[in-house]
C-alpha positions as CSV (number, residue, x, y, z in Angstrom):
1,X,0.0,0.0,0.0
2,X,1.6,3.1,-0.8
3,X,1.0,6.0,1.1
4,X,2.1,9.0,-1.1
5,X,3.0,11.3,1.8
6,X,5.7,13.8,2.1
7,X,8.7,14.4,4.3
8,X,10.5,17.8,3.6
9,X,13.6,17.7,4.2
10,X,15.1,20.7,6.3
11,X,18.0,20.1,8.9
12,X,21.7,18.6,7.2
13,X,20.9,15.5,8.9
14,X,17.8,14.6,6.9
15,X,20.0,15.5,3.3
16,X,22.7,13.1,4.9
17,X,20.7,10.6,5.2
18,X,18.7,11.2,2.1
19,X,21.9,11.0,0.4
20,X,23.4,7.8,2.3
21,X,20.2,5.8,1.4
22,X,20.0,6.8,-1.7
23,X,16.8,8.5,-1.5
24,X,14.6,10.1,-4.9
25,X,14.2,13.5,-3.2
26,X,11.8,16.1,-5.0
27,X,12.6,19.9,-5.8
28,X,10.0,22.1,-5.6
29,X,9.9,25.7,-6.1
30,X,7.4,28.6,-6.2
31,X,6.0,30.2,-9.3
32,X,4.6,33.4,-10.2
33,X,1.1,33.3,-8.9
34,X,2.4,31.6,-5.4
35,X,2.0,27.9,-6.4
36,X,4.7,25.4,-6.0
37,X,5.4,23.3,-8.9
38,X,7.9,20.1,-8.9
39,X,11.2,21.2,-10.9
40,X,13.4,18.0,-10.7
41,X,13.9,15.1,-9.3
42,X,17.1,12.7,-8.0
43,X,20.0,12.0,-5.6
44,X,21.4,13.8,-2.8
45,X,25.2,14.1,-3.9
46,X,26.4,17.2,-1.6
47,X,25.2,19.8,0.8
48,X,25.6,22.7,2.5
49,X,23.9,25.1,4.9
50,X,23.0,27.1,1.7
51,X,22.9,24.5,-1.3
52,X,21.6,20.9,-2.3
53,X,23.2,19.5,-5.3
54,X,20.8,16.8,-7.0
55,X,21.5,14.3,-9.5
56,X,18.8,13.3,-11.7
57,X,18.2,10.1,-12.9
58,X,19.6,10.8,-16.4
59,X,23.3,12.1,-14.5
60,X,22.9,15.6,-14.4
61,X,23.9,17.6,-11.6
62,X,22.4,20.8,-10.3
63,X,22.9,23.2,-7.8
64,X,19.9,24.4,-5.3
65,X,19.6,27.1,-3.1
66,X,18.2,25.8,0.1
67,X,16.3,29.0,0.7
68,X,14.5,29.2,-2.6
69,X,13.0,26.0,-3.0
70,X,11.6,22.9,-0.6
71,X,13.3,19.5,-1.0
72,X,10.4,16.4,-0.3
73,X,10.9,12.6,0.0
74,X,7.7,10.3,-0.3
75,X,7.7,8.3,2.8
């Protein structure tokens, strides 16, 4: 049964172990008329009090500002 809740992920320790397990973690960030829209998807590679940098499924990497957009796992 799958539940199709969220976790946001918010402290380093939840991006370390997001990142140790492996995790699909989803980027989402605000648009224009205030409504948050998923923008990528992938891995936890590295992280820093200011930036997340993903790896999506296809190999790219980008670079997130932890202030600009909300980082979800489905638990």
């Amino acid at each position: 049964m799958n539940s199709n809740k969220s976790r946001t992920l918010q402290k380093n320790i939840e991006f370390f172990t997001a990142a140790l397990s492996q995790t699909v973690v989803s980027v989402w960030q605000e648009d224009s008329a205030g409504v948050y829209c998923e923008i990528a998807r992938g891995y936890v590679e590295m992280f820093s009090n200011d930036q997340v940098r993903v790896r999506s499924e296809d190999g790219m990497e980008h670079h997130y500002s932890r202030d600009t957009v909300i980082f979800q796992t489905e638990v």
